[in-house]
C-alpha positions as CSV (number, residue, x, y, z in Angstrom):
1,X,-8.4,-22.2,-3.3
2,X,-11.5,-22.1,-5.4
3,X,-11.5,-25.0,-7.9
4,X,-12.2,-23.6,-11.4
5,X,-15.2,-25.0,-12.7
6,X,-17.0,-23.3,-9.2
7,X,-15.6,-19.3,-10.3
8,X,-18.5,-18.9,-13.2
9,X,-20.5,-16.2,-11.8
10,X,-18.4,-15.1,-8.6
11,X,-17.4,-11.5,-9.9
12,X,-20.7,-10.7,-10.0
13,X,-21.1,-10.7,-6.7
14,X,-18.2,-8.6,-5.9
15,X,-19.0,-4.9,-5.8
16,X,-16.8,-2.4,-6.5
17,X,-16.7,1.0,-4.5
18,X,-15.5,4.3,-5.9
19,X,-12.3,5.1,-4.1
20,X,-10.0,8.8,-3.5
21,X,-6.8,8.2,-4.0
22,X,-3.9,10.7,-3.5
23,X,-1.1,10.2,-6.1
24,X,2.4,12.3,-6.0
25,X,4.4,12.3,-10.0
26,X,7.9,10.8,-10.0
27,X,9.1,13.9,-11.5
28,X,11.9,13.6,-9.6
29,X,12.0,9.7,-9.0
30,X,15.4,8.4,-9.4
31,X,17.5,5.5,-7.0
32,X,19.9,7.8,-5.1
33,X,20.6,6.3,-1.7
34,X,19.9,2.7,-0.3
35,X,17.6,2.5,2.6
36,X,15.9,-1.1,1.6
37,X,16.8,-4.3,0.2
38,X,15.4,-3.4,-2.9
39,X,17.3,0.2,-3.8
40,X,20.6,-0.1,-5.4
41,X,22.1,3.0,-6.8
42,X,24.2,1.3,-9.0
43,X,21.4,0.2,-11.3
44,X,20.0,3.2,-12.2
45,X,16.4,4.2,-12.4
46,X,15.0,6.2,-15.4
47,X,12.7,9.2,-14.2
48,X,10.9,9.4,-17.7
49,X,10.1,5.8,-17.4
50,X,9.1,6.0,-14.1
51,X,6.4,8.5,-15.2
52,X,4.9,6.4,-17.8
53,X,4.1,3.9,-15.8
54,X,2.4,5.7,-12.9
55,X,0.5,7.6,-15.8
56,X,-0.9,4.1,-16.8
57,X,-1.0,3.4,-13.4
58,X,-3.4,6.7,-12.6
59,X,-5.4,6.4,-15.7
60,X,-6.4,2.6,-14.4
61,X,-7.8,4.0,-11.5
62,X,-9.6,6.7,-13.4
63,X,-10.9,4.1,-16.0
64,X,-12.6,2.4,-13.0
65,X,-14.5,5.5,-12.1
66,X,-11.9,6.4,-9.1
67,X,-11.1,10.0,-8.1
68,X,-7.4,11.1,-8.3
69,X,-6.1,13.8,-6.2
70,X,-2.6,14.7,-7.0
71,X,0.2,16.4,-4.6
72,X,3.3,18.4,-6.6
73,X,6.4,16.5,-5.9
74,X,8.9,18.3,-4.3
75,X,13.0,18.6,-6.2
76,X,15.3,16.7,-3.9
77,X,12.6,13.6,-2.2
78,X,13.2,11.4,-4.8
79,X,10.6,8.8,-3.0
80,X,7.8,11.2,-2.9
81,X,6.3,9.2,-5.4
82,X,5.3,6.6,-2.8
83,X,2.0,8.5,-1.9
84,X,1.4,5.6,0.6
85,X,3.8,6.0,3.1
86,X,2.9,9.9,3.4
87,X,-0.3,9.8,6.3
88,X,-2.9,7.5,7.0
89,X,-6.8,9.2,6.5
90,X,-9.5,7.7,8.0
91,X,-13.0,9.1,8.4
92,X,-11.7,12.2,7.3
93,X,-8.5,12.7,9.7
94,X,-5.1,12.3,9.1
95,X,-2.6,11.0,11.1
96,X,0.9,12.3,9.7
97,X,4.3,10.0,8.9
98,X,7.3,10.1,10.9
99,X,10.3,8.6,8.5
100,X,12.4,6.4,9.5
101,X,15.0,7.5,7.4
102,X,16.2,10.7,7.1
103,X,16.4,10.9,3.5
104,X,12.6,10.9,3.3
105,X,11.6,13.1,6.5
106,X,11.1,15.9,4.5
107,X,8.3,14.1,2.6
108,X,6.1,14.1,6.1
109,X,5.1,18.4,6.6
110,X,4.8,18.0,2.4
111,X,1.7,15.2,3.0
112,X,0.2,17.0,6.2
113,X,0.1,20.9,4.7
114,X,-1.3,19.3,1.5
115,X,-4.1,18.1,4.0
116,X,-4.3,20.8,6.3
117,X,-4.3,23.1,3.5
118,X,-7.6,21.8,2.2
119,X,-9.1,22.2,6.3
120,X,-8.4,17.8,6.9
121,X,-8.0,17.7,10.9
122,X,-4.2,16.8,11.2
123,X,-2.3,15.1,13.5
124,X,1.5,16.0,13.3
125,X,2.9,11.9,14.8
126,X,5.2,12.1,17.6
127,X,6.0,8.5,17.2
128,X,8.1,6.7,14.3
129,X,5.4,5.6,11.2
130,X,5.2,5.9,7.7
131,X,1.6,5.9,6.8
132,X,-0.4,3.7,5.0
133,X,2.7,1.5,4.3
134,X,2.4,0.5,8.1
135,X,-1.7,0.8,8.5
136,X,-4.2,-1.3,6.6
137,X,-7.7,0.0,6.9
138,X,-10.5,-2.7,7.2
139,X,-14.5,-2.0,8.2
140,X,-14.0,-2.2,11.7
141,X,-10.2,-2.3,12.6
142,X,-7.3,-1.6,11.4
143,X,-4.6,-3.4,10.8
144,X,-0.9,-2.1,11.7
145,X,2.7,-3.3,10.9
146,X,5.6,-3.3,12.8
147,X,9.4,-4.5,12.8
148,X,11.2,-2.1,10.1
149,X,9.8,1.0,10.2
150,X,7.1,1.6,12.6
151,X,7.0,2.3,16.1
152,X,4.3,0.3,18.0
153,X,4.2,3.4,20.0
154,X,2.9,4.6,16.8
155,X,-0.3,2.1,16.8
156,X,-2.0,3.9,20.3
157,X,-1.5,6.8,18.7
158,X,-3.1,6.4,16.0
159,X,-5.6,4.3,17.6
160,X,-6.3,7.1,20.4
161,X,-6.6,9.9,17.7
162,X,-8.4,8.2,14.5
163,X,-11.1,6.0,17.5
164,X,-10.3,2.8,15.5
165,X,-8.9,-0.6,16.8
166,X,-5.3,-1.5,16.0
167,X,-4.3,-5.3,15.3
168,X,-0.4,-5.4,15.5
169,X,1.4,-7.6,13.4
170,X,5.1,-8.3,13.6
171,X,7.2,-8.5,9.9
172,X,10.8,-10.3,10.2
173,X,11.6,-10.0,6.3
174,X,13.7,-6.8,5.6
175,X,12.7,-7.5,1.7
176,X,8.9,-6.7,3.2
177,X,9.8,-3.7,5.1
178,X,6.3,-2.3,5.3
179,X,2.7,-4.0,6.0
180,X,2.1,-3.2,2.4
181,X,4.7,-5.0,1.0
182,X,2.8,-8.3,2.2
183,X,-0.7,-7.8,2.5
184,X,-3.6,-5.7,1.0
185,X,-7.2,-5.8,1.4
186,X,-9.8,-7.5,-0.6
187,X,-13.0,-6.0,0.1
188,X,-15.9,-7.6,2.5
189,X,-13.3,-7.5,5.3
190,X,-11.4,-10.6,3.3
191,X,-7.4,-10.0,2.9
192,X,-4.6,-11.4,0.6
193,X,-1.1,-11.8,2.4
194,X,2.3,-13.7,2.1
195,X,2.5,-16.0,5.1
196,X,6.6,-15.5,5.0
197,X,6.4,-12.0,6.2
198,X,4.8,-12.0,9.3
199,X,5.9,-14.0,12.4
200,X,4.8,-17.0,13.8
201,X,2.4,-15.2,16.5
202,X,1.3,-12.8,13.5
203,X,0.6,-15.6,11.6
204,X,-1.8,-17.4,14.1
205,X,-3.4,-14.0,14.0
206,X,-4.1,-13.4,10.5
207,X,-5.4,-17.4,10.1
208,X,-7.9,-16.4,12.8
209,X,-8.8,-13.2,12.0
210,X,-9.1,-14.2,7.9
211,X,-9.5,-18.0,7.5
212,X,-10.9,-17.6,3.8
213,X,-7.9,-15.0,3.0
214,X,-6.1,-15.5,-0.3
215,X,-2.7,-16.3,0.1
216,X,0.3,-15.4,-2.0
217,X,3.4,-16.9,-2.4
218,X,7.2,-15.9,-2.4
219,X,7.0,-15.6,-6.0
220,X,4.8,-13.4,-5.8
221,X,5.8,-11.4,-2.9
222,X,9.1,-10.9,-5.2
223,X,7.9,-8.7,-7.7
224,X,5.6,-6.9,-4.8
225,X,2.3,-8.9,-6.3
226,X,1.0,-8.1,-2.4
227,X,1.7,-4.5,-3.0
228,X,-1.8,-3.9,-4.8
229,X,-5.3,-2.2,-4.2
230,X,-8.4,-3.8,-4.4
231,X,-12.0,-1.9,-4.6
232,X,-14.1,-4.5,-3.7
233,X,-14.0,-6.7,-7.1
234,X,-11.2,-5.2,-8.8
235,X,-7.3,-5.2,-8.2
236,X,-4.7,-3.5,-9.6
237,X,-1.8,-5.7,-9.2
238,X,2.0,-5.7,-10.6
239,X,1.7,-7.6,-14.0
240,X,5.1,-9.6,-13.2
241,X,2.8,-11.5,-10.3
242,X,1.4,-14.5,-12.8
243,X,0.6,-16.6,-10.4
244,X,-1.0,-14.2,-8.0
245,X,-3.2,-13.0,-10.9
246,X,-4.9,-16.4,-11.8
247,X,-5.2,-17.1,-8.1
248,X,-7.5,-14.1,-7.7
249,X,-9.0,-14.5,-11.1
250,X,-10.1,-18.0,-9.6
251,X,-11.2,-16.4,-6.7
252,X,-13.5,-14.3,-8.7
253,X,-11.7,-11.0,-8.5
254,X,-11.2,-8.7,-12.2
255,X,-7.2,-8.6,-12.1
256,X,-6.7,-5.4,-13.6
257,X,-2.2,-5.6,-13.9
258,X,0.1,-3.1,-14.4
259,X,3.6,-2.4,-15.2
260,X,6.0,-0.5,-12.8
261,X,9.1,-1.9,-13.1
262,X,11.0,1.4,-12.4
263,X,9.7,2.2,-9.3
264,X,10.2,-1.4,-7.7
265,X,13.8,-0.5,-8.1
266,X,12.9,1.6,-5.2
267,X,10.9,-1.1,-3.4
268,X,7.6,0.4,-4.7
269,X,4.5,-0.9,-6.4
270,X,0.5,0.5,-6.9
271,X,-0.1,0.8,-3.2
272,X,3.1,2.3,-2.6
273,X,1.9,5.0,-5.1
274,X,-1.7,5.4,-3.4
275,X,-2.6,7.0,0.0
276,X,-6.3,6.2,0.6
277,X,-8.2,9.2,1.3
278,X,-11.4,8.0,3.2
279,X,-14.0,10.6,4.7
């Protein structure tokens, strides 16, 4: 950690770069089955709610000069929302989601015709995955999860069609079910991650790979503070994560936080709600 006195001038070396993100409404958001630790039915979620916040959370990207595509959200996938988990786009092909769950299968042809519509190359998976929730793209690699909800089998494939090099990592904490959940990029091929999600072989991993990463910490991880997006100097990051927010801060990064309360009643935060579209 960066002692405080030593941050004056780090953000401006931190450059931001303008981003396409894919975003999906919650017009029909609502906590209808459990298929996480975090979903209860019994608690209720509140759709119009659930739309304010991802409004605020759209017009932060826009306010920082990002692109916003948006998909209609389809009556009946009340997790469509979670724009993430929907493919994986890199150098300008996609590589479709294969659910777990049933309940959200639907949501995978949805994501791939909105691409192939609009002439992406499209790979329809043949292995379980569920997009960008599993698969973390870096410069040069990219990293993949593994140990809820996606097939390893999944990583070669993607590896074999996108022509980019796939680190595995194992998760072991159902409450961080997906990659996501635990660790997001930084920018300048630097990561923040909570060490409790990943095993111990992972773990030796990720300290090699990123020994100047920022680390969070349970706290943290508990209000999905690692489920953020970065550009490069600025991160949009669940406003409930205090401590998380003044580690970055100190680490020279503007903390832009949101609220979106409603939609971690789903297990959701601002990367859940943003699929990455990189040409």
């Amino acid at each position: 950690m960066i002692p405080a006195h030593m941050t004056v001038g780090l953000s401006d070396h931190r450059v931001a770069t303008t981003r396409h993100f894919l975003m999906c409404r919650p017009q029909f958001f609502g906590v209808t089955y459990s298929i996480n630790p975090w979903m209860d039915p019994s608690r209720g979620a509140d759709a119009a709610t659930a739309v304010r916040q991802w409004e605020a959370l759209k017009s932060a990207y826009e306010s920082l000069g990002h692109k916003v595509s948006v998909i209609d959200p389809v009556d009946g996938l009340p997790d469509m929302v979670f724009a993430a988990n929907g493919a994986l786009v890199v150098d300008g092909k996609v590589y479709g989601a294969r659910f777990a769950h049933q309940e959200r299968a639907a949501e995978a042809p949805a994501y791939l015709d909105w691409f192939a519509q609009r002439g992406y190359p499209v790979k329809e998976p043949a292995f379980t995955n569920e997009g960008e929730g599993d698969f973390l793209t870096l410069d040069e690699v990219i990293l993949a999860g593994t140990g809820f909800r996606t097939d390893v089998a999944a990583h070669l494939e993607a590896q074999e069609f996108l022509g980019r090099p796939m680190i595995t990592l194992r998760l072991i904490d159902p409450r961080f079910y997906h990659l996501d959940t635990a660790l997001f990029a930084l920018g300048d091929g630097n990561v923040c991650y909570y060490p409790g999600a990943f095993s111990e072989g992972s773990l030796r991993v990720l300290r090699r790979i990123f020994p100047d990463a920022v680390l969070g910490d349970e706290a943290d991880a508990l209000v999905l503070g690692l489920n953020a997006v970065s550009d490069g100097r600025n991160v949009i990051v669940n406003a409930e994560a205090t401590g998380l927010r003044d580690t970055l801060t100190r680490n020279g990064y503007d903390v832009v936080p949101v609220e979106l309360t409603e939609l971690r009643k789903a297990g959701g935060g601002p990367k859940c709600c943003t699929l990455e579209i990189r040409l």
